[in-house]
TIKOL-670592 format. One record per residue (C-alpha): x, y negated, z negated; residue number from 1. Coordinates in steps of 0.2 Angstrom, whole numbers, plus 5000, padded with zeros to 4 digits. Layout:
// TIKOL-670592
X	Y	Z	NUM
...
***
This chain:
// TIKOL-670592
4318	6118	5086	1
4300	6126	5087	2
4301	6125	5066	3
4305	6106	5068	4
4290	6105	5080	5
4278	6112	5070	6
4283	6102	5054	7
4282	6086	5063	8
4265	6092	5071	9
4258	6095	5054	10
4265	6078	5047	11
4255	6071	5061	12
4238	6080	5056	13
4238	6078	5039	14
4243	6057	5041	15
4229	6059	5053	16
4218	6067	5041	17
4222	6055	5026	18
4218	6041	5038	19
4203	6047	5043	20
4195	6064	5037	21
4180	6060	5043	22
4162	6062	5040	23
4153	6073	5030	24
4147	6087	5046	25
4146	6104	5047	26
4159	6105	5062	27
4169	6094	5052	28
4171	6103	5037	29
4177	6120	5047	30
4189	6108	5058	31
4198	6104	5041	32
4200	6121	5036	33
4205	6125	5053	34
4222	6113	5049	35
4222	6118	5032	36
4223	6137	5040	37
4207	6141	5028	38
4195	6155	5036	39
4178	6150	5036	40
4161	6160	5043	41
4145	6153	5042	42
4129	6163	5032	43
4110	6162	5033	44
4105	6163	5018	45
4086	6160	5020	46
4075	6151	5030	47
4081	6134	5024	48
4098	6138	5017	49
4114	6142	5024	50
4131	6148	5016	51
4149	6140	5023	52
4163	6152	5015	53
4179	6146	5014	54
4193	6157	5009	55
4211	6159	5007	56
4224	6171	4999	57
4218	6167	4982	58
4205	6155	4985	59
4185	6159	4987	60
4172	6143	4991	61
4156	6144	4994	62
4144	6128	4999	63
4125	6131	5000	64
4118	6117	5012	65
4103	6112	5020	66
4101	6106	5038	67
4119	6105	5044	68
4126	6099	5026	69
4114	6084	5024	70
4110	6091	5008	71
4124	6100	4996	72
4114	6111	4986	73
4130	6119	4978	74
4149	6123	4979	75
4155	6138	4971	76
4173	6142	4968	77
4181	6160	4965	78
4199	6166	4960	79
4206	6181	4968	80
4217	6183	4952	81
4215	6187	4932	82
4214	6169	4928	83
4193	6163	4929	84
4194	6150	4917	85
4201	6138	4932	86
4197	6119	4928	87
4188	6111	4942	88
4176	6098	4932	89
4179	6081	4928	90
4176	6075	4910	91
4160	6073	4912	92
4157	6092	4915	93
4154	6087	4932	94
4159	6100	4948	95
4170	6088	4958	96
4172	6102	4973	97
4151	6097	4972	98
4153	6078	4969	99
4166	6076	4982	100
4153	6085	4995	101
4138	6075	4989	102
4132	6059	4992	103
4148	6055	5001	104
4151	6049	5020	105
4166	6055	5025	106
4178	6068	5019	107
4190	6062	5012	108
4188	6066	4992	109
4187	6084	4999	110
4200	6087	5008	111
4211	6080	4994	112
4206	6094	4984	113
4205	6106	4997	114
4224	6102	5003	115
4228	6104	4985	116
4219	6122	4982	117
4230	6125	4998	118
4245	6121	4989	119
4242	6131	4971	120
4237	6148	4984	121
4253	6144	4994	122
4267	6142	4978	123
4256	6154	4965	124
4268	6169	4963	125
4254	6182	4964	126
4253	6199	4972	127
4236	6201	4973	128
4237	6219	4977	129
4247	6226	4962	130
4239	6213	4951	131
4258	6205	4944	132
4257	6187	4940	133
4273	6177	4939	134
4268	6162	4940	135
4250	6157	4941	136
4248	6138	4945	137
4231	6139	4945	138
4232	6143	4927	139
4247	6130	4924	140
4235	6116	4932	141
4219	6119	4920	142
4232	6120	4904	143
4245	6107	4909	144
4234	6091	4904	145
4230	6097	4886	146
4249	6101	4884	147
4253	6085	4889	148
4242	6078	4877	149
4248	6089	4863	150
4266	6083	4867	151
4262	6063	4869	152
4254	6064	4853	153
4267	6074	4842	154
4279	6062	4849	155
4267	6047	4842	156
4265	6038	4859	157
4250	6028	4862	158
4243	6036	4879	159
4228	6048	4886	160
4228	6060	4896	161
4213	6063	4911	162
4212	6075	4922	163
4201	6077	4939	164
4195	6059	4942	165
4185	6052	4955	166
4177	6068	4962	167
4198	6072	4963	168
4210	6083	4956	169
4224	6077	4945	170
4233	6073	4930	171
4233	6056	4924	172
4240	6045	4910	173
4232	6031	4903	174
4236	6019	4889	175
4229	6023	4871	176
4209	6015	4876	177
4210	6025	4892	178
4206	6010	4901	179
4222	6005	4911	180
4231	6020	4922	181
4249	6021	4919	182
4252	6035	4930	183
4249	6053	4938	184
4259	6069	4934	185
4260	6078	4952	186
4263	6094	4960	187
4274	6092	4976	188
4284	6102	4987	189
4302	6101	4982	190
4313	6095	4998	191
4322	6111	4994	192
4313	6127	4997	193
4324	6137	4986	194
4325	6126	4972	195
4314	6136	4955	196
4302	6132	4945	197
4299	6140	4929	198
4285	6139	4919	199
4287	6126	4903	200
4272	6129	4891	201
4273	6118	4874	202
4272	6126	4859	203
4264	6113	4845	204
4271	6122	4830	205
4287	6120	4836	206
4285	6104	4844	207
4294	6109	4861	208
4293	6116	4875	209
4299	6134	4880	210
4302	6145	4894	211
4292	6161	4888	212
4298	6172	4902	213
4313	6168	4916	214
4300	6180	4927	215
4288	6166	4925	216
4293	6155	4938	217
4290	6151	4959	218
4299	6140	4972	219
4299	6125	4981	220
4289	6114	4970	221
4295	6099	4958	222
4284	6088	4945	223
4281	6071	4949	224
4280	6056	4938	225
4272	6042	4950	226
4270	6026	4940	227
4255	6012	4945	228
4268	5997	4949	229
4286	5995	4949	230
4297	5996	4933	231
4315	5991	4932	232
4325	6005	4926	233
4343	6006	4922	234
4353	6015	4936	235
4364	6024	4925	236
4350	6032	4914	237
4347	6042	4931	238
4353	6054	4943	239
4352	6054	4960	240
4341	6071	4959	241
4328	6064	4953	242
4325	6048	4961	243
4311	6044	4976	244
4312	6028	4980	245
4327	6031	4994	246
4330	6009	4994	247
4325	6004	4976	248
4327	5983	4976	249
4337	5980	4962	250
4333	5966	4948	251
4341	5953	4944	252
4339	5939	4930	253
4335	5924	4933	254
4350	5910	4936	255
4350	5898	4919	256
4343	5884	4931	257
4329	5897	4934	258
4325	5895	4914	259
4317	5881	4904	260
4327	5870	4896	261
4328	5875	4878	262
4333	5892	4884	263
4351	5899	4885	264
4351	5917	4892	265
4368	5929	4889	266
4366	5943	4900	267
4372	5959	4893	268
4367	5971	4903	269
4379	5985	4906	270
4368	5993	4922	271
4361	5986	4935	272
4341	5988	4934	273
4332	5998	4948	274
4315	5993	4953	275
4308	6010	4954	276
4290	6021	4952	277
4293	6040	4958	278
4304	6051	4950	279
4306	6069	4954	280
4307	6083	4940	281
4312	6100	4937	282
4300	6109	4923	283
4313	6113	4912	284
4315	6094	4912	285
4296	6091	4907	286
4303	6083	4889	287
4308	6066	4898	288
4290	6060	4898	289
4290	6052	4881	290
4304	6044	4886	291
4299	6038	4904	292
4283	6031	4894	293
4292	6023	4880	294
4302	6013	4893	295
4288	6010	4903	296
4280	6001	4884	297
4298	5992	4882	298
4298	5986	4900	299
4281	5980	4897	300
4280	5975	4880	301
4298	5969	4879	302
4306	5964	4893	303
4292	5958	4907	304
4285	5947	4894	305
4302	5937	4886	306
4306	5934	4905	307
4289	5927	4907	308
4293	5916	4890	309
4311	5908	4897	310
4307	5906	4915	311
4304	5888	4919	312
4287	5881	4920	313
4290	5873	4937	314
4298	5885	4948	315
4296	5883	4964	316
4305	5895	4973	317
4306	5915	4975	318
4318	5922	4961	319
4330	5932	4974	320
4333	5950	4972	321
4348	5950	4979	322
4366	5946	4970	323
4371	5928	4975	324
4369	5915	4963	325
4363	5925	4948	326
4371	5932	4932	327
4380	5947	4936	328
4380	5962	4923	329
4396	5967	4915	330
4406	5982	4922	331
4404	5991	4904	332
4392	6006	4912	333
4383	6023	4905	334
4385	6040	4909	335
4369	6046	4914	336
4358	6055	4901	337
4353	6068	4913	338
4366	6074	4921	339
4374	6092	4916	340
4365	6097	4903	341
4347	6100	4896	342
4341	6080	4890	343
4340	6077	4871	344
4325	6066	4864	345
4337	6056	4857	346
4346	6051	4870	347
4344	6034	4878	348
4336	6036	4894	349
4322	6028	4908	350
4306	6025	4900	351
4293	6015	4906	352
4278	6004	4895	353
4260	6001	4896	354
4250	5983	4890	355
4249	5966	4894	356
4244	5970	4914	357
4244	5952	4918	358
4261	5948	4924	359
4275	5963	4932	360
4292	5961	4937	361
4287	5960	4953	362
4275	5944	4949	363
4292	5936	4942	364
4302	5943	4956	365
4289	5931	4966	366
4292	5916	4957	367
4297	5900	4965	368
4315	5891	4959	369
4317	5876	4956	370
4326	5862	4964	371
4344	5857	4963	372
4340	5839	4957	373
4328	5846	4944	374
4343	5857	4940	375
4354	5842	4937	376
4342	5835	4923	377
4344	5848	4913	378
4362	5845	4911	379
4357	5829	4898	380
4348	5842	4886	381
4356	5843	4868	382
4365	5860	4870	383
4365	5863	4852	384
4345	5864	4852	385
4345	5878	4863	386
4337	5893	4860	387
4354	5908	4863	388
4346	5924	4870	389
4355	5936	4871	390
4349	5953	4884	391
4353	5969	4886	392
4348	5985	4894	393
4340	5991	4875	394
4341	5978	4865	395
4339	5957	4864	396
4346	5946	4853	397
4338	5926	4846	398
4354	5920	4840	399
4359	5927	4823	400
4339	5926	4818	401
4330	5940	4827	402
4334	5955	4836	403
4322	5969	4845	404
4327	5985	4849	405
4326	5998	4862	406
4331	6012	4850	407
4329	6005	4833	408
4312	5997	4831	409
4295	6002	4837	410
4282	5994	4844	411
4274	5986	4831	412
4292	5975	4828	413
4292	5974	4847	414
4278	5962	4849	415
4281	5956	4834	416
4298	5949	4843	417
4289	5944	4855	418
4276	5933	4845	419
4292	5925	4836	420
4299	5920	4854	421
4283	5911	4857	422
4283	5901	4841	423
4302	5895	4847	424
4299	5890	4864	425
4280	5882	4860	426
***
């Protein structure tokens, strides 16, 4: 019972902190590390400039202030492990431990990157002592965004990665300009404490990655894939495991009087489609991402944009998530891609898209429908100059003319579908 207690009583401070960390003060700074369970002393280091220490396990930071931290004059930060190469800059060479001090009015950029040095110390698998490193995350953090980078681009996927933004720590992916955020590659606590994680690194000659050493590896922590927005994903390219959105709305099509009335939509969908942005993954499952961002380039690309095409002009209703009145899938269903064995790049599975930001599922989700009398005019349209569309899961049919697909075609021929679907319907 006292363990329940004190879990829930440092839920409640760290909401409290996120909410408001407050300001940038001298007594505020050592009350954080006081919740984080940091040590910190106080040294004079002249007549004008004073020394706050902050240490943990692993972790050694020094800020130099002046006059009760109304000016940062530096922030130091030292490793109590062989690894001194740890990657606390932003891009533009920036110290984000100093930027996140300075020129700031509260705390809260801070104690994001406080909390997260907190978390490499607790799940590093060092003994400081004897010197052995199993598995060093500090080192894992600084190398993790280039091997991501290596790994998107061998795979010929147009995204960036950035690390440490806005004064911050973290991984981020962006699309190929680097100007629209797709999403963030975490470190999380795994909800169970026992579950390993093994060290991945990716090996460029051999296009992959490998466990170098099964000694190389801690506990208790996951990956995380944390998209910007909502994508539909198709239920059976996942397991349970790996989800984190416990209620995920599911998405449906839209009913043929939802449509315009050239438009005549076979649904072929053999999954029902999750509307979904978390997902929770093991490190030896690290070689999904290309296909979570090729999804997320279908979704996008592909499938957001042909619904925006069809749906009628004059809706005037919500399209409903929910099952009555829509097009149901057929029963044919997928076993999942993930489950029971190592994932092949090969396979079919979630994926995600990046481009045209300008209308989301969700933004079709909100649409209004339209009314039953408009509905019953569109029962004098010539049914033989309708356009038959055909949609599935990974692939979409225009009659016998055109065809786009998930696995076959890349995304040149993608848009370029696309572009042929707006010469029909114009």
């Amino acid at each position: 019972m006292s363990d329940a207690f004190v879990e829930l009583l440092d839920e409640m401070i760290e909401r409290l902190l996120n909410y408001k960390p407050g300001s940038r003060t001298l007594p505020n700074v050592i009350k954080l590390c006081q919740t984080l369970g940091l040590e910190s002393f106080v040294d004079q280091v002249d007549s004008t400039k004073s020394r706050l220490s902050i240490a943990s396990n692993i972790v050694v930071i020094d800020i130099d202030y002046e006059n009760e931290m109304e000016t940062i004059l530096d922030v130091k930060l030292v490793l109590a492990s062989n690894f001194d190469k740890f990657n606390y800059f932003n891009e533009k060479g920036e110290n984000i431990l100093l930027t996140s001090l300075s020129d700031v009015q509260d705390l809260k950029a801070f104690h994001h990157n406080l909390n997260f040095l907190v978390f490499l110390d607790s799940f590093s698998n060092i003994d400081i002592e004897s010197g052995h490193t199993s598995l060093d995350l500090f080192k894992y953090y600084t190398d993790l965004p280039k091997m991501l980078q290596d790994y998107i681009s061998d795979q010929h996927l147009p995204f960036t990665v950035k690390m440490n933004e806005n004064s911050t720590f973290g991984v981020s992916i962006y699309d190929a300009q680097g100007q629209t955020k797709i999403m963030t590659v975490d470190l999380e606590k795994a909800p169970n404490s026992d579950r390993s994680f093994y060290e991945y690194v990716y090996d460029s000659k051999l296009k992959d990655w490998l466990n170098e050493s099964s000694d190389a590896s801690t506990q208790g922590i996951n990956l995380v894939f944390k998209f910007e927005e909502l994508v539909a994903f198709p239920e059976t390219w996942l397991t349970t495991e790996i989800q984190m959105n416990e209620t995920p709305k599911k998405f449906e099509l839209p009913q043929q009087s939802h449509l315009k009335h050239t438009v005549k939509l076979q649904n072929e969908l053999t999954s029902d489609l999750l509307l979904m942005d978390s997902f929770r993954i093991s490190n030896e499952d690290i070689a999904l991402l290309p296909d979570f961002l090729k999804w997320y380039n279908w979704h996008k690309i592909v499938l957001q944009e042909v619904l925006k095409l069809i749906i009628h002009d004059n809706v005037t209703s919500s399209i409903s998530t929910s099952n009555s009145g829509s097009v149901q899938p057929k029963p044919r269903r997928k076993s999942s891609v993930l489950s029971n064995r190592r994932p092949s790049m090969t396979d079919s599975m979630m994926l995600r898209d990046s481009g045209i930001p300008e209308f989301t599922l969700k933004e079709i989700l909100d649409q209004p429908v339209i009314s039953d009398t408009e509905d019953d005019d569109q029962m004098d349209v010539d049914k033989e100059k309708q356009i038959p569309i055909v949609l599935n899961e990974e692939y979409i049919y225009i009659g016998k003319a055109q065809t786009c697909s998930y696995n076959d075609n890349d995304e040149q021929a993608w848009k370029a579908f696309i572009d042929y679907l707006k010469s029909k319907l114009i």
